[in-house]
N, CA, C and O of each residue as an XYZ file, in Angstrom:
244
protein
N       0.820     -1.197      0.000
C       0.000      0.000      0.000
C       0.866      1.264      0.000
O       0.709      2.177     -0.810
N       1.970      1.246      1.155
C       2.582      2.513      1.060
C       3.898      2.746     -0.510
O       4.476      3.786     -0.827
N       3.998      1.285     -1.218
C       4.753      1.392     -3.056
C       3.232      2.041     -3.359
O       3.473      3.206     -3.042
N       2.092      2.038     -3.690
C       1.605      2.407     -4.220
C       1.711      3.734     -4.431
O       2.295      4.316     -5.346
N       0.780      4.403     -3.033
C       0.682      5.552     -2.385
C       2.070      6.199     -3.629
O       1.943      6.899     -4.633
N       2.958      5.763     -3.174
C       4.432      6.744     -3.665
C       4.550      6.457     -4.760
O       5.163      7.470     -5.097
N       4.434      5.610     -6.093
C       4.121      5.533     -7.004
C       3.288      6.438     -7.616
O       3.744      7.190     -8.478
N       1.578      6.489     -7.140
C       0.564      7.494     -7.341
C       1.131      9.062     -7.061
O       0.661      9.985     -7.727
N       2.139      9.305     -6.064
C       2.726     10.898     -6.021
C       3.678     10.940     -6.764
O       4.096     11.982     -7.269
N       4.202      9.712     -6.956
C       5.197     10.872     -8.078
C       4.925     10.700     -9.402
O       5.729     11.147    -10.220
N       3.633      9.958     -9.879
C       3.456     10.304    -11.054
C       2.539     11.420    -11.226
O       2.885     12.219    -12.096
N       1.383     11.690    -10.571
C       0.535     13.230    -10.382
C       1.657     14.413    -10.031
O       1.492     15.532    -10.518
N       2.740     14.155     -9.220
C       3.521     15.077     -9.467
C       4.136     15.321    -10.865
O       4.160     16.497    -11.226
N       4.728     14.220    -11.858
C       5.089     14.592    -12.877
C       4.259     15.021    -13.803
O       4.636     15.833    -14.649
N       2.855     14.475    -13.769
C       1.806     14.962    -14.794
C       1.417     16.265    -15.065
O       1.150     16.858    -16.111
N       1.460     16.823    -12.989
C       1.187     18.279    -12.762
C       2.051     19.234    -13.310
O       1.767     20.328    -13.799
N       3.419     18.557    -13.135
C       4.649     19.435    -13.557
C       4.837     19.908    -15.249
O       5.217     20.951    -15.781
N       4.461     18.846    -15.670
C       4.420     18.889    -17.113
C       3.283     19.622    -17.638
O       3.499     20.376    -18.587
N       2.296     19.540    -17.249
C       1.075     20.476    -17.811
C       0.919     22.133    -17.170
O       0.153     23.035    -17.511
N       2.164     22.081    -15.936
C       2.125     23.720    -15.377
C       3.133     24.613    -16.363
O       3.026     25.816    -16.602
N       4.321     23.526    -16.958
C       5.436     23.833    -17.650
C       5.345     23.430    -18.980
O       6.493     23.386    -19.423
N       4.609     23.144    -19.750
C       4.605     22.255    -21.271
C       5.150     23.254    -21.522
O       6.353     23.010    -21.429
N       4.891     25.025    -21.996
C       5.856     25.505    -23.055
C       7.084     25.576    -22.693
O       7.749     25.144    -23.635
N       7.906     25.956    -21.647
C       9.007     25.671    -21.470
C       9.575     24.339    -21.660
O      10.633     24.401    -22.286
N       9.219     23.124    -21.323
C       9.550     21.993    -21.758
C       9.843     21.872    -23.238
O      10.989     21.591    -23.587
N       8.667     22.107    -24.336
C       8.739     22.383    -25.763
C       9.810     23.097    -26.194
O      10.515     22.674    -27.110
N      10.090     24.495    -25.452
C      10.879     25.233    -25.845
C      12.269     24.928    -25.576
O      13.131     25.383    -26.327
N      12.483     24.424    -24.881
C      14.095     23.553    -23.635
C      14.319     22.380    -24.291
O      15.201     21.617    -23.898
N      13.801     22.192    -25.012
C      13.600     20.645    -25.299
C      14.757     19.785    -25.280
O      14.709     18.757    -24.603
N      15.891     20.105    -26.000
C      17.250     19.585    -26.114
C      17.865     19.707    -24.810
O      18.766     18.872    -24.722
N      17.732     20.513    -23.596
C      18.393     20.570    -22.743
C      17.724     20.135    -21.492
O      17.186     21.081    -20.916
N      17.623     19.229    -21.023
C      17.053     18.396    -19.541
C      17.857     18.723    -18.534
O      19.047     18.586    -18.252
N      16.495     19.390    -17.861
C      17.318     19.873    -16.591
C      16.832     18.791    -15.363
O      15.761     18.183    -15.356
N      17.926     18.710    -14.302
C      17.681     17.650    -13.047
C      16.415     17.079    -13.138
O      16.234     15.906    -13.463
N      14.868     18.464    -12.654
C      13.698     18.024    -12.478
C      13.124     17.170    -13.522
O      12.363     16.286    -13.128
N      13.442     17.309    -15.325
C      12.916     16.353    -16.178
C      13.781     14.698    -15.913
O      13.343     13.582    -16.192
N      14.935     15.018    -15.371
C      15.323     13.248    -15.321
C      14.426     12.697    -13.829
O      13.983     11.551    -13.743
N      14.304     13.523    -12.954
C      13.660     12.936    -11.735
C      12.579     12.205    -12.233
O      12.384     11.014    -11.990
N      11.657     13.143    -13.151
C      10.112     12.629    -13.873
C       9.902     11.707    -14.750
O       8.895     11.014    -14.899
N      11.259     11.714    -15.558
C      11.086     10.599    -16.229
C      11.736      9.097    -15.825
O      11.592      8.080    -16.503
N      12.451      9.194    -14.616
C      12.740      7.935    -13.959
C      11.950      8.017    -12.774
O      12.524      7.461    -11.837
N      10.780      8.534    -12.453
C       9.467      8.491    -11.983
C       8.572      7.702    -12.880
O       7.855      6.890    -12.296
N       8.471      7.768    -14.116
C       7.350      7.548    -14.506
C       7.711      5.972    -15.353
O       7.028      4.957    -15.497
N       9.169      6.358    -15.825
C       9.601      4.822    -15.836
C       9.522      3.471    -14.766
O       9.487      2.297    -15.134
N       9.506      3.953    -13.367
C       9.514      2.751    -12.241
C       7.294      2.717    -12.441
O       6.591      1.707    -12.452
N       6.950      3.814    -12.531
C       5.511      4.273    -12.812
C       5.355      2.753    -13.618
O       5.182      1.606    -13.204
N       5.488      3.284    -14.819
C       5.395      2.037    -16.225
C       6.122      0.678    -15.496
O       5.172     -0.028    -15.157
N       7.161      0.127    -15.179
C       7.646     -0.229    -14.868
C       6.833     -1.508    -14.079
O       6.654     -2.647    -14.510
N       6.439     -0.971    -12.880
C       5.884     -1.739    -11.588
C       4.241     -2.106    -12.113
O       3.552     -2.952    -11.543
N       3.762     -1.274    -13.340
C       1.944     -1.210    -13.745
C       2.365     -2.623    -14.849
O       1.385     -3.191    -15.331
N       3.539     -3.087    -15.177
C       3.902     -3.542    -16.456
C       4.182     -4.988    -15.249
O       3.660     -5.953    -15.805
N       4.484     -5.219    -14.564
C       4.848     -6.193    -13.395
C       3.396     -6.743    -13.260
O       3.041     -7.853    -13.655
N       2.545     -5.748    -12.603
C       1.187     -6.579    -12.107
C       0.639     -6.719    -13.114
O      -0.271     -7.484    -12.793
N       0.499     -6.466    -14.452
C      -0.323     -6.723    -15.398
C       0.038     -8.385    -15.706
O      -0.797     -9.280    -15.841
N       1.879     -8.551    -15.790
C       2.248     -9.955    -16.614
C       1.970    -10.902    -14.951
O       2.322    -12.078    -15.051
N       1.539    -10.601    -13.863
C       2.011    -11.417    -12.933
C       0.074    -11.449    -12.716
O      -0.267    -12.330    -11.927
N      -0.932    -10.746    -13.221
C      -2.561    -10.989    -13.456
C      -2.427    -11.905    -14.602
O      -2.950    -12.995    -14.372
N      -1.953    -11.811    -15.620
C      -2.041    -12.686    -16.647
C      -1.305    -14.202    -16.338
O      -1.690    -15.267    -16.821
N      -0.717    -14.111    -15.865
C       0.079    -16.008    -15.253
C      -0.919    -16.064    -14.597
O      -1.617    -16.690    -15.394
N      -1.734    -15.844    -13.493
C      -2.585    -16.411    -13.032
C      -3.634    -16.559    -13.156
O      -4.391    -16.908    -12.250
N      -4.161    -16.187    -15.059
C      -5.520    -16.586    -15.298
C      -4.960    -17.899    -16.606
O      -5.798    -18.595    -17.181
């Protein structure tokens, strides 16, 4: 419960971040700063762990 919980914040955090900042992101684009690698190795363990319970629901049907 508490992987979830922290899973669920840091991806609403990255979603929020990205839709408060899209034109700067667009505009920066070539240059990633700290906060875009935090979000996107957020959203990779995100994908990551959703990609785990999906193949570990499917072995057991």
């Amino acid at each position: 419960m508490v992987i979830d919980t922290a899973i669920v914040g840091m991806v609403l955090t990255g979603v929020g971040y990205i839709i408060v900042n899209f034109e700067t992101i667009m505009n920066d684009l070539p240059f990633a700063e700290q906060v875009d690698v935090w979000i996107a190795c957020s959203a990779l363990v995100g994908l990551l762990e959703l990609s785990r319970r999906c193949a570990s629901q499917c072995s057991l049907s």
